[in-house]
VOGU-3710 file (C-alpha; in Angstrom, 3 decimals, decimal comma):
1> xxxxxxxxxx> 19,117/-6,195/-26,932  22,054/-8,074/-25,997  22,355/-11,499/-27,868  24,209/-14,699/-27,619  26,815/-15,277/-30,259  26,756/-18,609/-32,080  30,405/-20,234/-32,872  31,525/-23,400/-33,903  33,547/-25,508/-31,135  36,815/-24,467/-31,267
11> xxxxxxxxxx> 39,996/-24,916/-29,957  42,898/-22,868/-29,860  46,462/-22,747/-28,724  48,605/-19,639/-28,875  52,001/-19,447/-27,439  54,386/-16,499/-26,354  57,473/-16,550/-26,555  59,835/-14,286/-26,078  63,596/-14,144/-24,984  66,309/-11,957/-24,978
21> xxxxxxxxxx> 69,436/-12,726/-26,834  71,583/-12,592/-23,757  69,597/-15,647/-21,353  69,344/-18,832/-23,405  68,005/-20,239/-20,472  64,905/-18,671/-20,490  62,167/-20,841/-21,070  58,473/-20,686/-22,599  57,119/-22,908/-20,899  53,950/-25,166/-22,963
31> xxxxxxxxxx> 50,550/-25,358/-20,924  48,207/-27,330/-21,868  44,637/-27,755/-20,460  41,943/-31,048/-20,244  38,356/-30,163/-20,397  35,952/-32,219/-18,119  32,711/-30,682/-17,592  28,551/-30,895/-19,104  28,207/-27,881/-21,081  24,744/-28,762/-22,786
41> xxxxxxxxxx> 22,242/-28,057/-20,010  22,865/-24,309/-18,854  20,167/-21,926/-17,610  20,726/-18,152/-17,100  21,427/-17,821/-12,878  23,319/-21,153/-12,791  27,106/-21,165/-11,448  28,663/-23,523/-14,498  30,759/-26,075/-13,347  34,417/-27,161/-14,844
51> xxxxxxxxxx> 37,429/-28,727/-14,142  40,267/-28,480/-15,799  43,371/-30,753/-15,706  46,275/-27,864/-15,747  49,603/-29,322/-16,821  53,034/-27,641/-17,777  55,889/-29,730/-17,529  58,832/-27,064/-17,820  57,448/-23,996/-16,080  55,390/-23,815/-13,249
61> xxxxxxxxxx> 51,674/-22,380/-13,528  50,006/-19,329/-12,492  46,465/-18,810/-13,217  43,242/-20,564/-14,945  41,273/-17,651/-16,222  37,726/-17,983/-17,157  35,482/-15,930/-19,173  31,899/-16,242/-20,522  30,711/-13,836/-23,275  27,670/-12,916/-24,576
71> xxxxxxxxxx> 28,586/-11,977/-28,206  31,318/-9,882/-27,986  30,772/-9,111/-24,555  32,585/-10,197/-21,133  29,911/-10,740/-18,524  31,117/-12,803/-16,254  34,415/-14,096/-14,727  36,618/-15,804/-12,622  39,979/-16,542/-11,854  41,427/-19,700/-10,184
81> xxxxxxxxxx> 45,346/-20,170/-9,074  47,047/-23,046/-10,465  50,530/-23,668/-8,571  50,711/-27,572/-9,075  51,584/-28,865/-12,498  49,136/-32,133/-13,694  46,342/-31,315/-10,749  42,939/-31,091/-11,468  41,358/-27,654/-10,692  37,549/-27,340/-10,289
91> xxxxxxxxxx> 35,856/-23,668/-10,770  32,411/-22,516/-11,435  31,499/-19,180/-13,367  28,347/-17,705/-12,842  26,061/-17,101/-15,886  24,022/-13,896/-15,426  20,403/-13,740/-15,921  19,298/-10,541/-17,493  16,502/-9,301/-18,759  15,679/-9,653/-22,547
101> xxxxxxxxxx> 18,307/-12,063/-23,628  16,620/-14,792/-25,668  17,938/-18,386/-25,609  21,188/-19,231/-27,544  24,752/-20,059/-27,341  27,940/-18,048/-25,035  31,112/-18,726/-25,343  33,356/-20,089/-22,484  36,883/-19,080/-22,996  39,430/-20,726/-20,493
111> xxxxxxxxxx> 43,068/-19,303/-20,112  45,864/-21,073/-18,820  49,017/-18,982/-17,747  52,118/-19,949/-16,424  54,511/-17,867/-14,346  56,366/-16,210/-17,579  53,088/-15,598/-19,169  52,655/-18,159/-21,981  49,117/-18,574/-22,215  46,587/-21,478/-24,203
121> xxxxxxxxxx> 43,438/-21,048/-24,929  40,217/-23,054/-25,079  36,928/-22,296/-26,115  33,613/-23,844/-25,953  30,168/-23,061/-27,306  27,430/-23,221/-24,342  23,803/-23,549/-24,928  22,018/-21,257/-22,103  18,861/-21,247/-21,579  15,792/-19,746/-19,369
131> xxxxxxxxxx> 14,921/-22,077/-16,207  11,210/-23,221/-16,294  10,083/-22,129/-12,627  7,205/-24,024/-11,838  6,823/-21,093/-9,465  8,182/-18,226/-7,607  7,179/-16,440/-4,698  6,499/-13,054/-3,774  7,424/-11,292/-0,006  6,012/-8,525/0,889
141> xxxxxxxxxx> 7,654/-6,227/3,203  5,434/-7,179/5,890  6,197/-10,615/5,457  3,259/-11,831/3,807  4,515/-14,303/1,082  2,718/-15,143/-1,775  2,716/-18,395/-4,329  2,870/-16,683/-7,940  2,090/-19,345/-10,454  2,782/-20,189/-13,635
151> xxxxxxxxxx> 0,252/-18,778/-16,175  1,957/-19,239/-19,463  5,661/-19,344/-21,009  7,454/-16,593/-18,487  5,043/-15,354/-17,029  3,931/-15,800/-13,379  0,946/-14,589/-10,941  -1,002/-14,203/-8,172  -4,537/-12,788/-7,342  -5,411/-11,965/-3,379
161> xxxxxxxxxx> -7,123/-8,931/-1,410  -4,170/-6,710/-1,156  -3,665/-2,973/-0,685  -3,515/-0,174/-2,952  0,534/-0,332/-2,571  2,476/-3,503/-2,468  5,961/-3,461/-1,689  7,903/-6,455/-1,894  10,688/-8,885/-3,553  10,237/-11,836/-5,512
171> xxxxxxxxxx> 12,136/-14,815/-5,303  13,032/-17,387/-7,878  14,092/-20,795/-6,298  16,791/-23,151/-7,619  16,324/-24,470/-10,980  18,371/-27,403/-11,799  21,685/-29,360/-10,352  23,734/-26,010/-11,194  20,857/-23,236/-10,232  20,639/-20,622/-7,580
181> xxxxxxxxxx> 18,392/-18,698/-5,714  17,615/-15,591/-7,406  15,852/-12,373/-5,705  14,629/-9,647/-7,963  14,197/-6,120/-6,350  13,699/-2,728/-7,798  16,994/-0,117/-8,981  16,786/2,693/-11,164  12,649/2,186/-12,217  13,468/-1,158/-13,040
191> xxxxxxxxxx> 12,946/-4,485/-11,944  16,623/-6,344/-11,729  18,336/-9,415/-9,666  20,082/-8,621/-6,630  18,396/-5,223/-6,214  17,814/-4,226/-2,658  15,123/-2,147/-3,126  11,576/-3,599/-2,685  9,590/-3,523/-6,019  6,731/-1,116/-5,500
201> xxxxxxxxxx> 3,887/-2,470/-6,848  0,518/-0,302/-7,081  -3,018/-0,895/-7,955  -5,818/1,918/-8,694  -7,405/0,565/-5,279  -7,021/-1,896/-2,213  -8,968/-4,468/-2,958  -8,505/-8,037/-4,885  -6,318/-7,816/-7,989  -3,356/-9,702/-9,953
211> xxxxxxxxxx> 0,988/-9,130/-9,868  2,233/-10,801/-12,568  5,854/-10,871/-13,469  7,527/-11,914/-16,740  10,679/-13,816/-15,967  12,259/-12,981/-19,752  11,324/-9,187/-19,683  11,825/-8,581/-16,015  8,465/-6,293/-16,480  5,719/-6,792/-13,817
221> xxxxxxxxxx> 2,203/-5,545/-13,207  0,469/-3,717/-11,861  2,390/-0,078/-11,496  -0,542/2,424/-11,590  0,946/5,802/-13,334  1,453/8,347/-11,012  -0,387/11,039/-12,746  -2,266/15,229/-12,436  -5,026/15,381/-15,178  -3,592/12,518/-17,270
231> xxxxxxxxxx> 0,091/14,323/-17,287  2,368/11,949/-15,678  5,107/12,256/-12,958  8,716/11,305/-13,814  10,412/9,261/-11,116  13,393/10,911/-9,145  13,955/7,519/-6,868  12,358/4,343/-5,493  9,926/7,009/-3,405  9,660/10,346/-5,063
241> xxxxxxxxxx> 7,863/11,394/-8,286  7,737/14,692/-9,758  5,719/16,694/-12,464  6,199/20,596/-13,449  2,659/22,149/-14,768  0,823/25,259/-15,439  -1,392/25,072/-12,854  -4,858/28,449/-12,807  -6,405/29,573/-9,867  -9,548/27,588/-9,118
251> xxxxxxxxxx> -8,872/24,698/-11,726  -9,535/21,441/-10,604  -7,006/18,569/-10,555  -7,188/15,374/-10,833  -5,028/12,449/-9,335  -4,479/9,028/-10,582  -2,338/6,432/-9,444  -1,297/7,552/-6,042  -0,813/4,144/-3,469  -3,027/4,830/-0,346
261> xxxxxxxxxx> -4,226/8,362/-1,755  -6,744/8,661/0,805  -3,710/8,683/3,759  -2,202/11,466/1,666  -1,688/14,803/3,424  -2,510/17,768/0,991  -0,932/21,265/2,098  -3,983/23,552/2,048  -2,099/26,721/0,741  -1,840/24,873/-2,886
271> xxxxxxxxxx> -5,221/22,137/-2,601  -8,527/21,783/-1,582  -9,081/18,146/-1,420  -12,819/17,628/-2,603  -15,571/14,872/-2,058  -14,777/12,915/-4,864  -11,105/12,847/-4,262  -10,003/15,754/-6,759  -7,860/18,914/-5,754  -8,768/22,673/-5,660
281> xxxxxxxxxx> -6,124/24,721/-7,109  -5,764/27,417/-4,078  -2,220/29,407/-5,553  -2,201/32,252/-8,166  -1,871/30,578/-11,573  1,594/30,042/-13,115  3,652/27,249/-13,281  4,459/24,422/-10,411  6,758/21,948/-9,650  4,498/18,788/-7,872
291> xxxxxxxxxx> 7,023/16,405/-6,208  4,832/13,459/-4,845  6,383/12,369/-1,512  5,287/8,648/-1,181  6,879/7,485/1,523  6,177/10,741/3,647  2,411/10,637/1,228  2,161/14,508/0,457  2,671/16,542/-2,632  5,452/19,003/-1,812
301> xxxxxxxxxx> 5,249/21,943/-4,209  7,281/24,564/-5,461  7,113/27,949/-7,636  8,811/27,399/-10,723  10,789/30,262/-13,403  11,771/29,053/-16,461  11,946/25,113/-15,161  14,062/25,828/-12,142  12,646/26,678/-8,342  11,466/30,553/-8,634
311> xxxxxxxxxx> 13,714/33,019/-6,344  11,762/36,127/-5,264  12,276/39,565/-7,562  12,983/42,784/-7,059  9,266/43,780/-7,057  8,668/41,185/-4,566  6,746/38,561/-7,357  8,055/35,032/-7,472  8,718/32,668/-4,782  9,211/33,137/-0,535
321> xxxxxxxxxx> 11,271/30,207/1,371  10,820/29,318/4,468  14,181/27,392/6,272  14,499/26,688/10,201  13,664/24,725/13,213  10,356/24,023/14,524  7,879/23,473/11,860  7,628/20,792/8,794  5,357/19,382/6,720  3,406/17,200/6,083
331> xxxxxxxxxx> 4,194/16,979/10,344  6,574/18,046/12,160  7,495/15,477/13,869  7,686/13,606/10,606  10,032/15,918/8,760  10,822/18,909/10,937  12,472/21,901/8,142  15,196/22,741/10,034  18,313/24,643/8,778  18,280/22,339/5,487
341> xxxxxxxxxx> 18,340/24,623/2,391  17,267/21,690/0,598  14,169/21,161/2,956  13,403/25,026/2,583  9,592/25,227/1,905  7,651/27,396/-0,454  5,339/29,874/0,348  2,163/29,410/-1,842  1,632/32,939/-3,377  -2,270/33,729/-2,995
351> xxxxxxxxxx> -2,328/37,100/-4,274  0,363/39,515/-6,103  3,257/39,405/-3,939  1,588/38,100/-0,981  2,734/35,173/0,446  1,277/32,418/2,769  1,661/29,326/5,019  -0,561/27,145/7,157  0,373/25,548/10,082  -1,588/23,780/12,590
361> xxxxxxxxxx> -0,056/23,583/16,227  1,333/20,119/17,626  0,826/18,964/13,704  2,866/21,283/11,518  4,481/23,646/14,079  5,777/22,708/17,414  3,227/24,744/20,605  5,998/25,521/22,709  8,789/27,408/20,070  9,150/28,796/16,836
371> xxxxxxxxxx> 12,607/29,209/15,374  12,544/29,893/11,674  12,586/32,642/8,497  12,414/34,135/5,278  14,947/33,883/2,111  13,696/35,218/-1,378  17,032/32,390/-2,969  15,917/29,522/-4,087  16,263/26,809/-1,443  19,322/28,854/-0,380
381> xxxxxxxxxx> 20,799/31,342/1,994  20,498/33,960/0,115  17,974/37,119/0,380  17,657/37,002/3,657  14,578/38,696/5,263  15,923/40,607/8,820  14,096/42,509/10,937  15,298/45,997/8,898  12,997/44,402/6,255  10,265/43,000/7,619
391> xxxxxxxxxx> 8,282/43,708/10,672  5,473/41,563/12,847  1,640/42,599/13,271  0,867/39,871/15,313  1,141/39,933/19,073  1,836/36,362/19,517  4,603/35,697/16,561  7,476/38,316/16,485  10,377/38,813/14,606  14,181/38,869/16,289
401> xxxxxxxxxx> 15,955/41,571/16,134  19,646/40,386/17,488  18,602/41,099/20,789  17,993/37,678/22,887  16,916/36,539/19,435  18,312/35,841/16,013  17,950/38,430/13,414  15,083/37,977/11,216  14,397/34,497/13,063  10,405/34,533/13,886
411> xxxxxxxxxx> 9,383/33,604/17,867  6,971/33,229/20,262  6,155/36,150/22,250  6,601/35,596/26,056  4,012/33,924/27,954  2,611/32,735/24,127  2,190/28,953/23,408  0,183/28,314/20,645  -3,036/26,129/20,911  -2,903/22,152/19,900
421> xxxxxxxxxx> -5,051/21,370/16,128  -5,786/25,243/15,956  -4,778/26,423/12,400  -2,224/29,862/12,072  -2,330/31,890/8,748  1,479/33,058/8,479  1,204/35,593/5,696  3,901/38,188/4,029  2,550/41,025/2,392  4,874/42,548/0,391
431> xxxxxxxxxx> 2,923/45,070/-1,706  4,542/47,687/0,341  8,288/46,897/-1,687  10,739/43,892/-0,704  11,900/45,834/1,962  8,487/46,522/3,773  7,569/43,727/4,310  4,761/42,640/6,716  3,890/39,454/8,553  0,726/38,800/10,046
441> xxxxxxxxxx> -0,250/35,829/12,066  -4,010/35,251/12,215  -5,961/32,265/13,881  -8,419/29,792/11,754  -10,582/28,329/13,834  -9,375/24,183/14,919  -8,469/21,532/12,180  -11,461/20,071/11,065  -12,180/16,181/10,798  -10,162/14,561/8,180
451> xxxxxxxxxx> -12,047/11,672/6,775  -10,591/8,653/5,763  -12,812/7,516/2,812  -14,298/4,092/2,447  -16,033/3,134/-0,578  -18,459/0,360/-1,479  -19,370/-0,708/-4,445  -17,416/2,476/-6,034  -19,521/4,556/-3,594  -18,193/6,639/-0,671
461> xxxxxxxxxx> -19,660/5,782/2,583  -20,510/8,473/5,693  -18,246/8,276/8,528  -17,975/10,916/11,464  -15,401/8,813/13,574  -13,061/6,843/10,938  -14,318/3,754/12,792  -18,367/3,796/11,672  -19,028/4,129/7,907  -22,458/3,414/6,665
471> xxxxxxxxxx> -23,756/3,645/3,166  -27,774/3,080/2,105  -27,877/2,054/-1,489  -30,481/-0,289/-3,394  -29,377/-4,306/-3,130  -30,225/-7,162/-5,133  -30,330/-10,671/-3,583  -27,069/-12,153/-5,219  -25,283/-9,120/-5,896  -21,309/-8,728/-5,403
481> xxxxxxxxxx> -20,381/-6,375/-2,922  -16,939/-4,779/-2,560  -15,097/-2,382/-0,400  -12,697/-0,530/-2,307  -9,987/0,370/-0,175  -10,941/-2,073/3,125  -7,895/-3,904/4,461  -7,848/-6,756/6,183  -11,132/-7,759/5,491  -10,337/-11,626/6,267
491> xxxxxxxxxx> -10,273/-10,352/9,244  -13,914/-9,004/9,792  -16,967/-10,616/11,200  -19,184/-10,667/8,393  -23,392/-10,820/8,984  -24,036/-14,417/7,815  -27,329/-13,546/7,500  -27,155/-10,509/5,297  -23,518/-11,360/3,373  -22,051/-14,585/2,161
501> xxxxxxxxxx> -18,513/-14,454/2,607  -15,539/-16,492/0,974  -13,066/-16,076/2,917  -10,268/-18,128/0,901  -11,275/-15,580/-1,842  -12,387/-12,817/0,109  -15,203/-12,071/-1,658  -18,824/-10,965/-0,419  -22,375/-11,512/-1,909  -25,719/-10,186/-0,807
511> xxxxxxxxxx> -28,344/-12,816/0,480  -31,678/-10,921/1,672  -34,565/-9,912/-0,948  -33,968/-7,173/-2,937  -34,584/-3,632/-1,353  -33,006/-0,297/0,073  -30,536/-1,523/2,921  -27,736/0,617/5,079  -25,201/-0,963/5,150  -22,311/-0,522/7,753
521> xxxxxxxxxx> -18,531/-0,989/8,871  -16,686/-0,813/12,180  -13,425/-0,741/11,961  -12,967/-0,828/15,534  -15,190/-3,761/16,381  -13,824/-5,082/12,495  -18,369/-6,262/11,723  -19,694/-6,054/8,458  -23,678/-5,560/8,737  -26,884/-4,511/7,110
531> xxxxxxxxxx> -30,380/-3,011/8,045  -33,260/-2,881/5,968  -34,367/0,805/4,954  -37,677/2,620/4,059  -36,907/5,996/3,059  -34,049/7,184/6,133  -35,716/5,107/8,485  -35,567/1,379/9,510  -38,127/-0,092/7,537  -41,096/-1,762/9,736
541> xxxxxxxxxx> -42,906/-4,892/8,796  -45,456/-4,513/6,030  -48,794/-5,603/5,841  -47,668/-8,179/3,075  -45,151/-9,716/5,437  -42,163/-7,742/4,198  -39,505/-5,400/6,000  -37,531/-6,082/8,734  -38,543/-8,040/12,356  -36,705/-6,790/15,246
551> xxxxxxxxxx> -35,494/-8,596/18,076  -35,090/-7,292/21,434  -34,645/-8,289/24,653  -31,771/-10,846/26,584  -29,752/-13,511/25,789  -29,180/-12,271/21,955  -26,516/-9,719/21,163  -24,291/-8,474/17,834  -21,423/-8,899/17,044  -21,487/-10,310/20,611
561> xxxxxxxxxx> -22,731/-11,394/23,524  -20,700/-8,259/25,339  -23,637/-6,174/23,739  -26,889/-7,858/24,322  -29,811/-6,394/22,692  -31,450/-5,509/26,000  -34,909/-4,102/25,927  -33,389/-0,527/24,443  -35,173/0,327/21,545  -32,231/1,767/19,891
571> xxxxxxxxxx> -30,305/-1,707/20,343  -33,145/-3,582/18,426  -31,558/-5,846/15,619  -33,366/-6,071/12,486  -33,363/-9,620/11,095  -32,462/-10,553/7,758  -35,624/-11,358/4,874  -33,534/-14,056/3,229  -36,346/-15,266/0,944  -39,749/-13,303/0,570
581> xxxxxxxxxx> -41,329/-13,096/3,946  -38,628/-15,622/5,328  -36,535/-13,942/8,259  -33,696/-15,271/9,653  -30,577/-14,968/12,561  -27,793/-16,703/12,799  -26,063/-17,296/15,703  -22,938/-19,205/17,122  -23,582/-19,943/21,158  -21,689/-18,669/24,138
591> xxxxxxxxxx> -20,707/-17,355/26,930  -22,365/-14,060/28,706  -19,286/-12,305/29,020  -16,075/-12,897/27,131  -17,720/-14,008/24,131  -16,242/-12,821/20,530  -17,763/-11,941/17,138  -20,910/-14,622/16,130  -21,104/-15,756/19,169  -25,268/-13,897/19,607
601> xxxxxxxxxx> -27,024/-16,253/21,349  -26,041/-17,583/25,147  -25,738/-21,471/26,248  -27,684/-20,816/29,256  -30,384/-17,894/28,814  -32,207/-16,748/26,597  -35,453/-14,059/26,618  -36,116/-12,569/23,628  -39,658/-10,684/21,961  -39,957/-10,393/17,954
611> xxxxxxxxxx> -41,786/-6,737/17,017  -42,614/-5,363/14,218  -41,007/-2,469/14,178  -37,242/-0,584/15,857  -39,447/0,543/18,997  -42,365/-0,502/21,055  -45,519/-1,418/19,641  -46,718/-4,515/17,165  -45,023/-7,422/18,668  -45,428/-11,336/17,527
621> xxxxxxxxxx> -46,995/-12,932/20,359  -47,759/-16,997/21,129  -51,916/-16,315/21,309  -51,918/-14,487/17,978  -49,502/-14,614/15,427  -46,878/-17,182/16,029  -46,462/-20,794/16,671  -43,296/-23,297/16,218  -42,151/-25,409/14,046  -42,078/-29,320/15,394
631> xxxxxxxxxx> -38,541/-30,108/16,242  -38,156/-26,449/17,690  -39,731/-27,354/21,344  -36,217/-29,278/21,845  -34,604/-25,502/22,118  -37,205/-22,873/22,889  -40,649/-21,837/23,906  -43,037/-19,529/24,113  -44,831/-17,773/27,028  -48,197/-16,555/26,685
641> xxxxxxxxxx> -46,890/-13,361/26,441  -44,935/-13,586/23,428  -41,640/-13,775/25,206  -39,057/-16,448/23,489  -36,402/-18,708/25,681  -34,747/-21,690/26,392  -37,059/-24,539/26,695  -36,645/-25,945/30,414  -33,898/-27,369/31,213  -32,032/-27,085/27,753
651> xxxxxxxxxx> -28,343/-25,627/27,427  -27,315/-24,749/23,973  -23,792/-25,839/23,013  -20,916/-23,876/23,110  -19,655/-23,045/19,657  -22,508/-24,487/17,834  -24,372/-22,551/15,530  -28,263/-22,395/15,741  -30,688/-20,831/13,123  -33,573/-19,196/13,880
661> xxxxxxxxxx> -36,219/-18,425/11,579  -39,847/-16,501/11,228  -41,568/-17,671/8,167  -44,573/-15,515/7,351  -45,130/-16,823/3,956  -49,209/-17,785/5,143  -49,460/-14,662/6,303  -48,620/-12,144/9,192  -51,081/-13,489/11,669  -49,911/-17,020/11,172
671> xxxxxxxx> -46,124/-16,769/11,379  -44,043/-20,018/12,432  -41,090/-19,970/14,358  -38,468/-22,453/13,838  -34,886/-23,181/15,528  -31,963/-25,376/13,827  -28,505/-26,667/14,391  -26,304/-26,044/11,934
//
């Protein structure tokens, strides 16, 4: 730890001189120096003022030097020219703010210099410093900004709904009459001013969680460990992490850490990626090098000898690369191989010197061309694999011979494009020797659906599409919900009925009884909603006035108005128990067409029918089971045959929200209808 020296004020004058016995004339020279400047309120970042009143009455001037050390230590400078004798010459120096340096005293050492190099000396004790921000403010590289706020001495904060990965700078504003704007970035692992590189923050999960920075340790929170079964990755830069391991056929692996892990592409020669988010180890066991790729989000791995990238032996055991055009992974359009050596991938080897790779066409190898081969060096040119030493028994991919195409290079044969999201086995079989080698080419069947996992409440929810998830799970009236890796969820129309949502703190709460209830997210549409289960079916009113009652019919809709309810049974809407035997919908009032998300009930129409059930059969109706409330004849009626609408001559208005409500707390054969403006 650096620290700043404490001296006494002190003042010094030192004079050369020197002459040579043959020029009498030559002169000294005496400068001298006047102090006029505040040196008792200095922060770390400020640019410290001075002037200084430069005078030499014999020899003309040169330079004013200044220099500000921490103990021993020159860390900052500048140098001002000083041509006119008696003039007043006003600098600044900057004093740097670095991380760990506890308050205390620098020196300032000013050095005037005339032309023949007689020097005097002042120096001064400053007091430095750390500016009290009252706050700072984080930008993201999307642009977001963020207020962090003071939480205690140093340290600053902010809590919001963010994603797994955060990327951004912070910036510290002016602090004082001398101050400057400071921007901390990221360099070398480290947080440090004037970095260009955006600090890569990480959480565990998307969801709502706290960056803190400390403005005396430069140390910030939270960076999730990048980590296989608990052994952690060692950074190589700002965007790749790597970790060698003995890795055994079969074992399972763990990752922790990982920013978006769920957009992570995972090369199925090495990994199986499981339901719960673990790996299958697919490779024969022996040791790997795992570099994590987190900007291109895919683990990249290589056979490792002895700590270094394994070449391929004599007996053919060790490590195949694979250099040239037309293929890449995690994509190929993404990072296309090419004739890189230090791109050159790695075969995974699945059995005693056999050798595979899995490509998927228009993903991971181009349809139209294939233009690459086989070297047993190390990410190198080396051991080339020609056609004298390996031979094709595939009929679509062939090996060049010299003739039309390059030796050794592997192509399509004529008339052969391969087929878009169909997998291809490339495999080398060397069990034959090094130099009888064979490649086969087989098909896999088409790339299956790749989920993109959504998890609520810690548990992952069913999607078939990445745009529908749904989840049933047990609910209790009050309970916090959360959706672990959701973005955006500010953004979402939320079921006001089923979810209370605070939006400033994006947070969500359950409202209905408590009960078995599927609950579901569109991505596309961007709704949160509910139903109320029995079993794997929509529950049904009970005889005890519990359940679910379903609307159908015109004039409702969810999320909109574009999708009216209709009188298809599959489109009934279940309505929210909000107290025991209390049912509610909420609804904001619009248009027919055009309307957007909570706008459910139109301004001009409605005809609606309350059943007990998702389908046809026990239905509320106005001669049996259900009258209104008083007020509610102001909005709606009843027809004889159960049928709910507008009550003549009433328009609902546009943007308002109305409540409707069944109340069957005397029973199910005396329910009362009631409709409210909010």
């Amino acid at each position: 730890m650096k620290t700043l020296k404490y001296i006494a004020l002190s003042l010094s004058l030192a004079c050369a001189f020197t002459a040579c016995d043959d020029d009498d004339d030559w002169a000294v020279g005496n400068p001298v120096m006047e102090f006029d400047g505040q040196l008792d309120r200095t922060c770390f970042g400020d640019s410290l003022p001075f002037t200084i009143k430069a005078t030499d009455v014999e020899v003309p001037l040169s330079t004013l030097r200044a220099e500000l050390y921490f103990g021993e230590e020159v860390v900052s400078t500048t140098v001002i020219r000083t041509k006119v004798s008696g003039k007043d010459y006003e600098g600044k120096i900057y004093v740097p703010y670095m991380a760990d340096i506890p308050d205390g005293r620098a020196t300032l050492r000013l050095v005037l210099q005339n032309i023949n190099f007689t020097t005097t000396e002042l120096n001064y004790e400053v007091p430095i410093t750390h500016p009290d921000y009252q706050s700072l403010t984080f930008v993201s590289d999307e642009g977001d900004t963020y207020t962090m706020t003071k939480r205690e001495k140093y340290v600053y904060e902010f809590t919001e709904r963010l994603t797994q990965s955060l990327k951004g700078y912070i910036v510290a504003p002016k602090y004082g009459e001398n101050g400057n704007e400071l921007r901390f970035g990221y360099q070398s692992g480290a947080i440090k001013i004037g970095a260009e590189s955006s600090i890569p923050f990480s959480n565990s999960r998307a969801g709502k969680y706290t960056v803190s920075f400390n403005t005396f340790s430069f140390t910030g929170s939270p960076f999730v460990v990048l980590a296989f079964n608990g052994n952690a990755f060692e950074e190589v830069d700002d965007h790749t992490s790597q970790l060698d391991m003995n890795f055994t056929k079969g074992m399972t692996v763990t990752p922790s850490g990982f920013p978006d892990y769920e957009e992570w592409w995972i090369d199925p020669d090495f990994f199986t990626k499981n339901d719960d988010g673990s790996l299958s180890f697919n490779a024969i066991s022996g040791d790997y090098r795992i570099i994590a790729d987190q900007a291109l989000k895919y683990f990249r791995v290589e056979v490792l000898k002895n700590g270094e990238p394994a070449s391929l032996g004599d007996d053919g055991s060790g490590a195949l690369w694979v250099i040239g055009a037309d293929f890449g992974k995690p994509s190929v359009s993404s990072n296309e191989t090419g004739w890189n050596t230090g791109k050159a991938v790695c075969m995974a080897p699945v059995a005693d010197k056999v050798y595979q790779m899995t490509l998927v066409g228009g993903k991971t190898v181009k349809t139209t061309s294939t233009n690459f081969k086989f070297y047993g060096a190390a990410m190198d040119w080396g051991n080339e694999f020609k056609h004298d030493r390996l031979t094709s028994s595939s009929d679509i991919i062939l090996v060049g011979d010299g003739n039309g195409h390059d030796d050794g290079n592997l192509y399509l044969a004529e008339g052969v494009t391969l087929k878009e999201n169909i997998i291809y086995v490339f495999t080398v079989d060397m069990t034959a020797g090094v130099n009888n080698a064979v490649l086969s080419v087989t098909e896999n069947g088409e790339l299956p659906f790749e989920e993109k996992r959504l998890y609520l409440n810690n548990t992952k929810m069913t999607t078939n599409d990445n745009s529908i998830y749904t989840l049933t799970l047990p609910l209790s009236q009050g309970e916090a919900i959360e959706f672990n890796s959701l973005d955006g969820l500010s953004e979402y129309y939320v079921d006001p009925d089923f979810f209370e949502f605070d939006a400033d703190e994006e947070t969500i709460s359950f409202i209905p009884v408590n009960g078995d209830y599927a609950v579901s997210v569109n991505k596309t549409t961007k709704t949160i909603g509910a139903q109320r289960m029995d079993n794997d079916n929509p529950a049904s009113l009970s005889a005890d006035g519990h359940g679910a009652i379903y609307i159908m019919g015109w004039g409702c809709g969810h999320p909109s108005l574009d999708k009216q309810f209709g009188w298809d049974t599959s489109n009934a809407f279940g309505m929210a128990e909000i107290q025991p035997k209390v049912y509610r919908f909420t609804a904001i009032a619009g248009p027919e067409n055009g309307s957007y998300a909570g706008q459910r009930i139109r301004t001009d129409y409605v005809d609606i029918k309350l059943f007990w059930q998702k389908g046809w059969g026990g239905e509320f109706s106005n001669e049996k089971n259900l009258t209104m409330e008083p007020g509610t004849e102001q909005y709606l009626k009843i027809s004889d045959s159960g049928n709910i609408g507008l009550a003549d001559g009433v328009t609902l208005d546009e943007n308002a929200t109305y409540i409707i409500t069944i109340d069957l707390s005397q029973g199910n054969d005396k329910g009362s209808l009631s409709m409210t403006k909010k």
